[in-house]
N, C-alpha and C positions, 0 to 999 in steps of 0.2 A: 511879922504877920500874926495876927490872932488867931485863934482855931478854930472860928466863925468864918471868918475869909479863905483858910485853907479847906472847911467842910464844904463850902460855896462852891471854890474851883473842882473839885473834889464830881460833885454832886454835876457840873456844868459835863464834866467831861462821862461819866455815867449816861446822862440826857442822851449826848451824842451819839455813846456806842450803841443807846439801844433801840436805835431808831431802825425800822424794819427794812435793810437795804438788800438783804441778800435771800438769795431763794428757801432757804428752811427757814427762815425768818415772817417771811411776807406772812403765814395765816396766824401770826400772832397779832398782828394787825398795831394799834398804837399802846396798847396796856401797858410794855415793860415802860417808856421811855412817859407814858402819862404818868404812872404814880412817879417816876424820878423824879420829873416836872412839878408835879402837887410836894415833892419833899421841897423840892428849890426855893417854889414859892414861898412857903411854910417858913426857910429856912431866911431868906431875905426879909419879909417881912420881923420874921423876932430881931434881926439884924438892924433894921431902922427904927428898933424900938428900944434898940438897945438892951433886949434880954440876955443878948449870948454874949 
């Protein structure tokens, strides 16, 4: 595996934990788990372009 694929799975499983499910969580509302997602994105895109 490359270290593009492994920052991916990486970065997939982040997304998940920061999604607001639990009660001290909920008034952060989607912030932590939105920028994880703009890295994701970020991070796939350079990946189909072949940067990383």
């Amino acid at each position: 595996m490359s270290l593009g694929a492994i920052l991916v799975i990486i970065l997939i499983l982040i997304v998940i934990g920061a999604l607001p499910s639990w009660p001290y969580s909920r008034g952060w509302g989607y912030y932590p788990s939105g920028i994880g997602g703009l890295i994701l994105v970020v991070l796939i895109v350079l990946l189909l372009m072949g940067r990383l």
